[in-house]
Structures are given as structure tokens and as C-alpha cells.
LODREN-488426 format. One line per field, with one value per residue (C-alpha): x, y, z. Coordinates in Angstrom, 2 decimals. Example, Ala and Ser with C-alpha at 12.3 -4.5 7.8 and 13.67 -1.06 7.14 Angstrom:
LODREN-488426
c1: c(12.30,13.67)
c2: c(-4.50,-1.06)
c3: c(7.80,7.14)
This chain:
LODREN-488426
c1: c(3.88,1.48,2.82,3.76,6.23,7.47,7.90,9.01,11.98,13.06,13.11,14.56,17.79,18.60,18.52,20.72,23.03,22.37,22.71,26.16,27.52,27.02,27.82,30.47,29.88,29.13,25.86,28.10,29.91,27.05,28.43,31.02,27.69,25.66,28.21,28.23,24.42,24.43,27.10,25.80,22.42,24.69,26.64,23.07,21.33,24.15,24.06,20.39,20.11,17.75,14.95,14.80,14.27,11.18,12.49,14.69,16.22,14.34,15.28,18.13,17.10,15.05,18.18,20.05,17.42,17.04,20.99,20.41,17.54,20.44,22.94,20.00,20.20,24.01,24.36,20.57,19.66,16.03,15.75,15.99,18.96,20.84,19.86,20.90,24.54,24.92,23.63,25.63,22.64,23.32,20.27,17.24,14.51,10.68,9.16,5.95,3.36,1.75,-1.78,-3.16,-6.38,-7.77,-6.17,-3.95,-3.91,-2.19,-2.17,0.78,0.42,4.06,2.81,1.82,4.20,5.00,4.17,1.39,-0.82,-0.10,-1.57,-4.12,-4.63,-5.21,-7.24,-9.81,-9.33,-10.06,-12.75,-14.76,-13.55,-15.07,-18.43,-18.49,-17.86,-20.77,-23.39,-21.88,-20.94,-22.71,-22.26,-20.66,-17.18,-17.34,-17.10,-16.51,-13.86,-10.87,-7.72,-4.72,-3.10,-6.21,-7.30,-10.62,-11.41,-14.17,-15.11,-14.00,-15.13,-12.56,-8.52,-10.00,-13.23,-10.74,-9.09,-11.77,-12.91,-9.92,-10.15,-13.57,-12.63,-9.24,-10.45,-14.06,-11.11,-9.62,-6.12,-5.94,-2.99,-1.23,-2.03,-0.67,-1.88,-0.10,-1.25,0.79,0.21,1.98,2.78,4.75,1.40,-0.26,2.90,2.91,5.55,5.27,6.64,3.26,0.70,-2.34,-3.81,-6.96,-7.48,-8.94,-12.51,-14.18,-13.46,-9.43,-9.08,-6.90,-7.03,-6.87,-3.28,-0.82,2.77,5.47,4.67,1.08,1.04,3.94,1.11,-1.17,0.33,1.39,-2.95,-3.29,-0.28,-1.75,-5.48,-5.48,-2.96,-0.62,2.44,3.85,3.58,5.15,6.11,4.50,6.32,7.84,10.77,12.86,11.74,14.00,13.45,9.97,11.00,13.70,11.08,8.38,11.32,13.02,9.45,7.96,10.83,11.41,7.88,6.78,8.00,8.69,9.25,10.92,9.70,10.33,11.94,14.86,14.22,16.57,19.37,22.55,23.28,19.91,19.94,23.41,21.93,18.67,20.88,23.08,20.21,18.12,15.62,13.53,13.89,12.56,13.38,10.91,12.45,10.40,11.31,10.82,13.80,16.18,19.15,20.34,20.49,23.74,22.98,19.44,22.17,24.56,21.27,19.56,22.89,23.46,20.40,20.25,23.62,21.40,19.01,16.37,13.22,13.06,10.23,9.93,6.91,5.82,4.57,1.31,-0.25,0.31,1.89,3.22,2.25,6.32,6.35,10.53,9.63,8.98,12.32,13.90,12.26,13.22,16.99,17.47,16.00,13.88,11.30,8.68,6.71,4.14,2.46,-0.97,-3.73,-4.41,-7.74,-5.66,-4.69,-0.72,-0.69,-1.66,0.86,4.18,2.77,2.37,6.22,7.02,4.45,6.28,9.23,8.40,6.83,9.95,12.73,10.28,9.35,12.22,15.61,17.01,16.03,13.52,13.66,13.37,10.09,10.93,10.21,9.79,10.70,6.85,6.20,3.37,0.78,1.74,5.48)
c2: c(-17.78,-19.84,-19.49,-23.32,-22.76,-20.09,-22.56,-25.22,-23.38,-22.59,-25.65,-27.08,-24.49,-25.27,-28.57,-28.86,-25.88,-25.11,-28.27,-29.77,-26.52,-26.50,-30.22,-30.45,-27.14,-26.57,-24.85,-22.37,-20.81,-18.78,-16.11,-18.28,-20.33,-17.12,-15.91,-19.02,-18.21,-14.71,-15.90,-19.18,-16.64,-14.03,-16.93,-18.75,-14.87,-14.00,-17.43,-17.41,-13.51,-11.62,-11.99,-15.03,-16.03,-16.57,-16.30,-14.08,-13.80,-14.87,-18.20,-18.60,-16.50,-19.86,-22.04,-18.97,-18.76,-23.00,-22.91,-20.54,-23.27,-25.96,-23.75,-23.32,-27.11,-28.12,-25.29,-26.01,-22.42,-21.25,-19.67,-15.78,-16.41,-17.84,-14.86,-12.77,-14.25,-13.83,-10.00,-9.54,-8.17,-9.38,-6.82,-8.40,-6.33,-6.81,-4.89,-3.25,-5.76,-3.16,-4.52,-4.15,-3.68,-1.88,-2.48,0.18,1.72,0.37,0.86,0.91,0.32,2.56,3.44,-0.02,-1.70,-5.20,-7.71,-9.53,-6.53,-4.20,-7.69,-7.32,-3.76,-4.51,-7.16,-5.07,-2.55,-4.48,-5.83,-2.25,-1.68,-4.60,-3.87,0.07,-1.62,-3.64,-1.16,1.13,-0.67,-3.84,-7.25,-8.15,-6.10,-7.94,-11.41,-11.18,-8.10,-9.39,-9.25,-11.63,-10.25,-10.25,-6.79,-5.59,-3.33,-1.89,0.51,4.12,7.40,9.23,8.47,10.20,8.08,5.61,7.42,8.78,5.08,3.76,6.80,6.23,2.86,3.27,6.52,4.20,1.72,4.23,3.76,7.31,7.75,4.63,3.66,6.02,5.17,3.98,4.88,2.94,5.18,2.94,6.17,4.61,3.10,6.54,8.36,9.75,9.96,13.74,13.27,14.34,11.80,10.98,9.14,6.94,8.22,11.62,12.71,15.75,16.54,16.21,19.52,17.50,17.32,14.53,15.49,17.01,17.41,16.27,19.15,19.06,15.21,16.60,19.19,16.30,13.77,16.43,17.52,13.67,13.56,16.77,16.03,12.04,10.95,9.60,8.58,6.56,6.72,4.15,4.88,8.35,8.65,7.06,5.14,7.82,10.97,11.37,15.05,15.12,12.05,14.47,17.56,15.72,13.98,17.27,18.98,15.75,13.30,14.11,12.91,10.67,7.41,7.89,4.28,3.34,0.25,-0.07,3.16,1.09,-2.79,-3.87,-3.00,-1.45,0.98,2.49,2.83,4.01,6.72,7.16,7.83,10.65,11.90,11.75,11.18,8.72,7.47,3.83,0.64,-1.90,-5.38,-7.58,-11.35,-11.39,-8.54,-10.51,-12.65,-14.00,-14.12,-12.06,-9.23,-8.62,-8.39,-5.64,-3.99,-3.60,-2.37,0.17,1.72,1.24,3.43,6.08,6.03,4.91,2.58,-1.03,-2.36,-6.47,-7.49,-10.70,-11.00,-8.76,-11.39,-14.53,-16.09,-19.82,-21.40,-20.90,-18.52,-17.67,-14.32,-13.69,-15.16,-13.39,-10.02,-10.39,-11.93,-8.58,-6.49,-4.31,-1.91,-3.73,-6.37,-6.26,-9.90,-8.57,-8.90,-11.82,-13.48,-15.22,-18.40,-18.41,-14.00,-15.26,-18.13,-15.69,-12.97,-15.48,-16.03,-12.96,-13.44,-17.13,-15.66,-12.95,-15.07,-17.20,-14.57,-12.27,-9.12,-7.35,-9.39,-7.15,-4.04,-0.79,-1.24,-4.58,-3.42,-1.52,1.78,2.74,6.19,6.91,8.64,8.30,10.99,14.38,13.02)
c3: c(-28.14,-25.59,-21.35,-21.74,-24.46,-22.29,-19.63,-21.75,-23.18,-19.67,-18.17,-21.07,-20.84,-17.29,-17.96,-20.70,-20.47,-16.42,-14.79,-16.54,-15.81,-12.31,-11.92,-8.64,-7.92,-3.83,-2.88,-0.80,-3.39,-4.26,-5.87,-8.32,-9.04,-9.82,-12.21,-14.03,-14.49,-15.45,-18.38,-19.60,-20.16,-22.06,-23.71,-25.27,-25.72,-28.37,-29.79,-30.52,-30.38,-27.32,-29.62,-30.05,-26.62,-25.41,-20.98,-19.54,-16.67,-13.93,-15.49,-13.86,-10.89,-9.85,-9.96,-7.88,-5.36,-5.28,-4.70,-1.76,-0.29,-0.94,1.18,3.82,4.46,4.39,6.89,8.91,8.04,7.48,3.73,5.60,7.78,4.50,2.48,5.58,6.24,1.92,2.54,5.75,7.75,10.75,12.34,10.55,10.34,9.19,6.46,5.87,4.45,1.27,0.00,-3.08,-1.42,-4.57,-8.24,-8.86,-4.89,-2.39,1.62,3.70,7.20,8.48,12.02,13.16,15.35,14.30,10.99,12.37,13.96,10.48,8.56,10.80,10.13,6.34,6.42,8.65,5.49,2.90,4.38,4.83,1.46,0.27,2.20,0.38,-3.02,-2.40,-1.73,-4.46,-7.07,-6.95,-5.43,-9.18,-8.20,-5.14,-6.59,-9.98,-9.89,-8.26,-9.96,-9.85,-7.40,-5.01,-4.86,-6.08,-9.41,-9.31,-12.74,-10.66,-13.03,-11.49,-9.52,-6.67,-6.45,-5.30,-2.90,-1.01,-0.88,0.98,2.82,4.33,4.80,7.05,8.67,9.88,10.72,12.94,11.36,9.62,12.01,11.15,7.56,4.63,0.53,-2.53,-6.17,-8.56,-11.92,-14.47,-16.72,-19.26,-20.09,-21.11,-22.72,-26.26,-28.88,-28.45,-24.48,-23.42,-21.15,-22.58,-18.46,-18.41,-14.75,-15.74,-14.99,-14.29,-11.37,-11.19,-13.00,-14.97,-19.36,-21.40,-22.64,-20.16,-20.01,-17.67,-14.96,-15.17,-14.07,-11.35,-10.15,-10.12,-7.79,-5.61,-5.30,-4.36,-1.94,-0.36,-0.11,-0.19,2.33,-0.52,0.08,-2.00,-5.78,-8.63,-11.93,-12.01,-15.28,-18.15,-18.30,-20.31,-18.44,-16.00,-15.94,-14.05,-12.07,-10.37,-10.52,-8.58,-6.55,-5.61,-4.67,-2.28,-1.91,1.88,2.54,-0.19,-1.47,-5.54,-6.73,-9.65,-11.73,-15.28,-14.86,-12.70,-13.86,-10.80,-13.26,-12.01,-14.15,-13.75,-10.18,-10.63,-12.50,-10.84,-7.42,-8.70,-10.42,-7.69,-9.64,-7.01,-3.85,-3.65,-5.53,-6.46,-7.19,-9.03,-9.37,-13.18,-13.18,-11.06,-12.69,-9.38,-5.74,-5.62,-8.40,-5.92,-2.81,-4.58,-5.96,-2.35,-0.66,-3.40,-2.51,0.96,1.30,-1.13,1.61,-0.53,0.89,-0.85,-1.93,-2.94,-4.75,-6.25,-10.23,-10.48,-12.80,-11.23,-8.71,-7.54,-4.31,-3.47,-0.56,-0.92,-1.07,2.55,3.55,0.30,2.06,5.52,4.49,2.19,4.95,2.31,3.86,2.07,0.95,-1.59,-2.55,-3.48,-0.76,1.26,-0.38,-3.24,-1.24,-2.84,-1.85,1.65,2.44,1.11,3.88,6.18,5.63,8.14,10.31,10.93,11.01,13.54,15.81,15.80,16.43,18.72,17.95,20.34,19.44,16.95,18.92,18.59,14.40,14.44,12.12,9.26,8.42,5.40,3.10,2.63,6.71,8.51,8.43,10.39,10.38)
């Protein structure tokens, strides 16, 4: 079906089944309001059948989070501080801003000491990452190459090409100290009905075949972790192997972020799961997996008590000029923030969100962790 019938059918069910529901209802009972939501969705999904509906559930997670904004004004409460009081953080903290300075690799600035400066930090990246892509792949990738979410693709042979780019580029930035590396592997992409992975990412050099089982892929994120400075990897497998997830978690959790995407979904049962499993040890909330305001509250906690890192990141294919994730990230107090890289104009007003909000609180209110830190450590740590 075309995006706008998408869009269509969405705005047409909260208007006709959302809003008369919620008619009278205050914009403080959040959580009585949110349930509503989450069961007017079930009640019209087995009327019409799951199928047959072309939104889910981040449907009603825009009226949640717009009933939030509505709280935020009755009470004179910035978006953050409402989320906060819902989430009962009353030590906010700032998280890590993660750039998709590259498609597919991220940097995470852990050892610098506030938003602003590790924003900085990036932007000083991705600009000497730009500069190397220029004179080696043409200025074509430069311009042309630039995905949604801001960060450049230019056509690597080889996973490692990349690598060693971003590399060069924060060890000329002199950040090698500070700034640790993301590779977000999207395995369920590349895995066969015989459980083995079939990866796009292999070249000649990684030592790595065409076809390797669940191990073999363990053996090769652990050759990036210890020769790349990676430190966080997402979705190294798929969805339904939970056995290398805990493998590869057991072998390099204490030092390296494994995040769970479609392996989790934001769903409760999964992290549930995925926490006496131990099978990773970061969650990654995505908007289009939330349902409401107060299911992305009881989701964060659960894995905060776990231990786990948190990571909030916007749609990778397209985003609104609404910044509410900044305030949604600092509110939560998740470890991080990922909104894409800066150069998209709508990327670069939600991570100017904390930067606001930093400046406005000061940096040393909420004490020494006032910044977050997140599961993936800073190199040497």
C-alpha cells in the first residue's frame, strides 16, 4: 500500500475510535488513558484481524506521547521533567549522543564529559570522515551517498574497510581515548532457513566464508571488538537464535554493549526472556515499537534493574521535524541517544534537545553522573 494510505488509516482511527474514547478524560491520568489505547488497538486488530491493518502501534504511541505534552502544560512542566515525574527519576541524567557517522557503524563518544562537548566530538569526526571519503571514494559518496538518517555510505569491499576508516579519522581527531565504535550487523537480514548466515560484509580479507554458522559469526565480532575498538554491536544475530546471542554475550558482555533490536521489539516478554537468558545486555527502543508512554516506562525500568545500557533511537528511514525524542531520552534516563548524525536538519534539532536541556539544568545539579555512562566502556576500561 502507498505511505499516505498508511497515514491515512491512522489518522483516521484516532479520530474516530481514539478521540470519543478519551473524551473527559484528564491529561494526568496517564496511565488509565494509555490503557484505553493499548485496548481500543487490540479491540479494532481482532475486529479487522492484524493483517489487515495497515499501522501498528506507534499509532497510538503519538496520542500517548501528545497526552504527556498536554500534562507538561496543565502542570508548567518541560516535555523531560513530565516524562521524569511519570518514570520517577528524580536524578536525571544525560545520555550518550551515538552517530551514525557511517551507514551501518556508529561512534560513541563514552569518555567525554558532558552532551554538548561529546556533540562536539562527533561532529569533528564526521567531518574527517567525510574529508577521507572524499579523496577515496570520490566526491559522489560525499554528496550523493547520504542516507536518511544522515550518515554517509560509501560502496566499502570489506566490514573492516570501514572500520579502519573511522579509526583514522577519531585517532587524527585525537579522541581514540574517548570515542569507542558501533557496528550495527542487522543479522536477521543474512540468515538462512538452514540457521546458518549467509553476511554481505565478507571480503577477502576477514578470513570469513560466505556461509558460516552461529559461532563462526561469534568468532567474528569478537576479531572486530579486539582489533577495531568495537564496542557495541546490534543485532549480531537473528531474532530466533538466542543460543549465540548468549554465547557471544557470555564471552564479551562485561566489555561490550550486545543490543537487541528485532531480537527484543520493546516487547515485554522478550526482554523478560532475554534477561534470564542473558542473552544481551542493551535495549534499543525504537518509536515504531512503542504502544505508549507507560509500556516504554515499565520496559526501561525492567532493564535498568538487569543492569542493562538503554539505547533510544529515532526511525532509521525517516524522521519528523518533532524533536520529543530528546526530552523522551533525558525523562527515561536511557544511556543513549541515537537520532542519526547531525547534517539532516530534523536529526540535528532532536540532538539539540539535550544540549538545551543541559545548558538549562547545568551540567553539575544532579551530581558526578549527571552524564550517562553507558554498558559499551571506554577503551582500556
Amino acid at each position: 500500500s502507498n505511505l499516505w494510505e498508511v497515514v491515512r488509516e491512522a489518522v483516521e482511527f484516532v479520530n474516530t475510535v481514539i478521540s470519543p474514547a478519551l473524551t473527559g478524560k484528564h491529561p494526568l491520568q496517564q496511565a488509565v488513558i494509555d490503557s484505553i489505547l493499548v485496548c481500543k488497538l487490540e479491540e479494532i486488530r481482532n475486529e479487522r484481524g492484524s493483517g489487515a491493518l495497515k499501522f501498528g502501534a506507534s499509532a497510538i504511541f503519538a496520542v500517548s506521547l501528545a497526552v504527556s505534552k498536554a500534562a507538561g502544560f496543565v502542570l508548567y512542566q518541560p516535555l523531560y521533567k513530565r516524562i521524569a515525574t511519570l518514570a520517577g527519576n528524580k536524578k536525571l541524567i544525560m545520555p550518550i549522543p551515538v552517530c551514525n557517522v557511517i551507514n551501518e557503524f556508529t561512534i560513541h563518544p563514552v569518555g567525554i564529559s558532558s552532551f554538548n562537548d561529546a556533540s562536539l566530538v562527533t561532529w569533528n569526526i564526521f567531518y574527517t570522515v567525510k574529508d577521507v571519503v572524499r579523496k577515496e571514494y570520490g566526491q559522489f559518496c560525499v554528496c550523493n551517498e547520504v542516507c536518511h538518517d544522515g550518515g554517509m555510505s560509501p560502496k566499502f569491499k570489506d566490514v573492516t574497510d570501514g572500520l579502519k576508516l573511522l579509526n583514522t579519522a577519531i585517532s587524527s581527531t585525537r579522541h581514540s581515548d574517548k570515542v569507542v565504535i558501533g557496528v550495527d550487523a542487522a543479522a536477521s537480514e543474512f540468515y538462512e532457513l538452514d540457521k546458518t548466515y549467509r553476511p554481505n560484509f565478507s571480503g577477502e580479507n576477514n578470513g570469513f566464508s560466505q556461509q558460516a554458522s552461529g559461532d563462526a559469526l561469534k568468532d567474528f565480532y569478537k576479531s572486530l571488538v579486539r582489533d577495531y575498538n568495537v564496542a557495541s554491536i546490534e543485532e549480531p544475530f537473528d531474532k530466533d537464535d538466542c543460543e549465540s546471542y548468549s554465547k557471544l554475550t557470555s564471552e564479551i558482555g562485561e566489555r561490550v554493549q550486545i543490543v537487541g533490536d528485532e531480537f527484543l521489539v520493546t516487547d515485554p516478554k522478550r526482554i523478560e526472556h532475554a534477561i534470564e537468558e542473558k542473552t544481551c545486555n542493551t535495549l534499543l527502543i525504537k518509536i515504531k515499537h512503542l504502544s505508549s508512554v507507560t509500556e516504554t516506562i515499565k520496559a526501561v525500568k525492567m532493564v535498568k534493574e538487569a543492569g542493562w545500557g538503554v539505547i533510544l533511537a529515532s526511525h532509521g528511514s525517516g524522521e519528523t521535524d518533532d524533536t520529543f525524542l530528546g526530552p523522551l531520552a533525558v525523562g527515561l534516563g536511557v544511556t543513549q541517544i541515537n537520532a542519526g548524525f547531525y547534517c539532516k536538519h530534523e536529526r540535528c534539532s532532536i540532538y539539540n534537545e539535550p544540549r538545551t536541556i543541559e545548558r538549562l539544568i547545568g551540567r553539575g545539579e544532579h551530581g558526578r553522573d549527571f552524564y550517562a555512562r553507558a554498558a559499551c566502556k571506554t577503551p582500556g576500561e
